[in-house]
N, C-alpha and C positions, 0 to 999 in steps of 0.2 A: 214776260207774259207770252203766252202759245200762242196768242190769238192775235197776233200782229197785225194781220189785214182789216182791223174792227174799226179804223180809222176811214180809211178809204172804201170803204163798203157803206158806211154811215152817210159817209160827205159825197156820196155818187145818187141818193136819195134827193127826190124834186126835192126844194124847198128847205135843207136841211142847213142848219149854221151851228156852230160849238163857240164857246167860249170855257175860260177858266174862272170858275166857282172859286174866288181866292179865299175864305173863310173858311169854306170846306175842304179848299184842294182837291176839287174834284172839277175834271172837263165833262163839259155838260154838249148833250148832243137835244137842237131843239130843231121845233115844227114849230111855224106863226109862235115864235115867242115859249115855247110850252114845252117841258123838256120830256123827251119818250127816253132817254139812256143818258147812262154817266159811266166814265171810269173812274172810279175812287181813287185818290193816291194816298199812300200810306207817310211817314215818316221823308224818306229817303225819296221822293217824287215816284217811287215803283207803285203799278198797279195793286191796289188791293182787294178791290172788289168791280165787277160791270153789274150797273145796276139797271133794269126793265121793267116795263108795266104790263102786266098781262092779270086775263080773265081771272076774278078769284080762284075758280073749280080748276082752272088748268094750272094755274102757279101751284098750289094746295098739291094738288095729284106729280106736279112734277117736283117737287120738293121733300116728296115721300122715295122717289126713283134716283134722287141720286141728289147724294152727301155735298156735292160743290155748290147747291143750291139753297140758297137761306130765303128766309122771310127781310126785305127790303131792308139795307142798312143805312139805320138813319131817315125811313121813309115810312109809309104809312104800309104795314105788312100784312093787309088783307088783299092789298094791288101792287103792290111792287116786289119785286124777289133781286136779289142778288146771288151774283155769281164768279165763285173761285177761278181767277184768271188764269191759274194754274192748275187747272183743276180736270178732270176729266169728260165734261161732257163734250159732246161732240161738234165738231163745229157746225156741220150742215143745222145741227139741230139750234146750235148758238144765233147763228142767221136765221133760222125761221123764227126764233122769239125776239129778235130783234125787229126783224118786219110785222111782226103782228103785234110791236109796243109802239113803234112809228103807226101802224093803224090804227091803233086805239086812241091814242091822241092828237092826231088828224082828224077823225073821225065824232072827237067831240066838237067839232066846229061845227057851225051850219053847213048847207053846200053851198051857201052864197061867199063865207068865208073861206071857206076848202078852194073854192077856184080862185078869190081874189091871193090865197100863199101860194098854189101855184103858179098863178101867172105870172107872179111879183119875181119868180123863184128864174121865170123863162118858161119860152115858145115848151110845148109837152114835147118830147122825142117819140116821133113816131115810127122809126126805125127799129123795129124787134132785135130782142138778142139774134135771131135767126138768120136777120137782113132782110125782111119781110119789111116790105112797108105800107104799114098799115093804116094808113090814107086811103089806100088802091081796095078799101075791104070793103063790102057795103053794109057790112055789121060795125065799122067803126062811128062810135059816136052816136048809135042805136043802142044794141043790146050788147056789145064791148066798148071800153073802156082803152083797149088796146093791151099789150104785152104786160109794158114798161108800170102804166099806174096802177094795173088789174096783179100785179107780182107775179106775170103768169098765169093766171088764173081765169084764162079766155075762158070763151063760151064753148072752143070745142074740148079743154083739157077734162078730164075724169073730174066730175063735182067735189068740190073744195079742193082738188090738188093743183098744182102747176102743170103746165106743158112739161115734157117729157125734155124738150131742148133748155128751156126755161131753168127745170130744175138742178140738170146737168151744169151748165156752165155757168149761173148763180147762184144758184143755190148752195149746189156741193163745191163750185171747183174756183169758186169767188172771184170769176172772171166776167165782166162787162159785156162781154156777147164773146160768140163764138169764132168773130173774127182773129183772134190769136193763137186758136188751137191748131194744134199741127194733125190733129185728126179729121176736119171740117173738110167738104161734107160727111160726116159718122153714121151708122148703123140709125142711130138714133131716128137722125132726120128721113133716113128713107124709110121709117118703120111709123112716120106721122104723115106722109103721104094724103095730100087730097084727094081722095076718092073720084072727086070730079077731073082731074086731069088726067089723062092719058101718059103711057107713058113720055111717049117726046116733049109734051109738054110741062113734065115736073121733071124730067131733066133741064130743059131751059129754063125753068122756075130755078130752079137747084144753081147754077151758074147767074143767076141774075142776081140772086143774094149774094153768093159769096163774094159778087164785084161788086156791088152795094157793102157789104163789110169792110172788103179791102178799099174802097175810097175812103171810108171812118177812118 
């Protein structure tokens, strides 16, 4: 399978647990109980299919775009789609339907349930991929959510997209924050710049994360 990092990228999700579907043969990746992904095994225990939940109209439209994507196997194929683990679509884009089939089935809970799987799951990580910690905001816990639960998707990133840092080093580069990169601080981070700081002060902001990352 291409997609090796599909394991650890699942199980680094609040609240996330797998087990083995032994009937099926298929490891099953679940939220409160409720499975959002599976990796099919074939014959031989080799991946044969990764299977997600997404939007009918978006499954539909991307199942027309590319041949590695079928109607759910084995599932009900008006909401779930599978996909050729060998196949070519791309990974940033494999993570993002991966996070937005972990949504959709999260999100059929209450929000009285939604917080008793997270809590259950552990304290929320309030430490940004960035090193931002996002406790210190006073939009957190108001009109954000934070980094980590929001997939990126603050209140200052471009509407429905991720932070620009966000996207780069989970998105595409399937890395847990940017504390690893040999590039940090990147072009990136100085081009997302608070407007309210000055500059001396978003350099000290700039050094305070990356020491906040390196103690992670």
């Amino acid at each position: 399978m291409r997609y090796t990092w599909i394991d650890e990228y699942l199980l680094s999700k609040e609240g996330v647990t797998k087990d083995l579907q032994k009937d099926w043969n298929w490891i099953r990746y679940q939220i409160g109980g409720k499975m959002f992904a599976a990796v099919c095994l074939g014959e031989n225990d080799e991946p044969y299919y990764i299977t997600l939940k997404l939007e009918p109209l978006e499954g539909d439209f991307l199942r027309q775009q590319y041949e590695d994507i079928i109607p759910g196997y084995y599932m009900n194929k008006t909401h779930w789609n599978s996909i050729n683990p060998d196949g070519e679509v791309p990974d940033d884009l494999l993570m993002d339907l991966l996070d937005k089939s972990y949504q959709l089935v999260l999100g059929g809970f209450s929000k009285k349930k939604q917080r008793e799987i997270l809590e259950v799951a552990g304290p929320v990580n309030i430490i940004s991929c960035c090193g931002t910690d996002c406790s210190k905001c006073g939009c957190f816990g108001n009109m954000c959510e934070g980094c980590n639960a929001s997939l990126g998707k603050v209140f200052h990133a471009p509407a429905g997209q991720a932070c620009p840092i966000y996207e780069c080093s989970i998105n595409q580069k399937g890395m847990k924050g940017c504390g690893k990169c040999e590039h940090v601080p990147c072009e990136i981070w100085r081009k997302t710049k608070d407007p309210a700081f000055t500059e001396e002060e978003f350099e000290r902001n700039i050094q305070e994360r990356v020491n906040r990352l390196k103690k992670g």
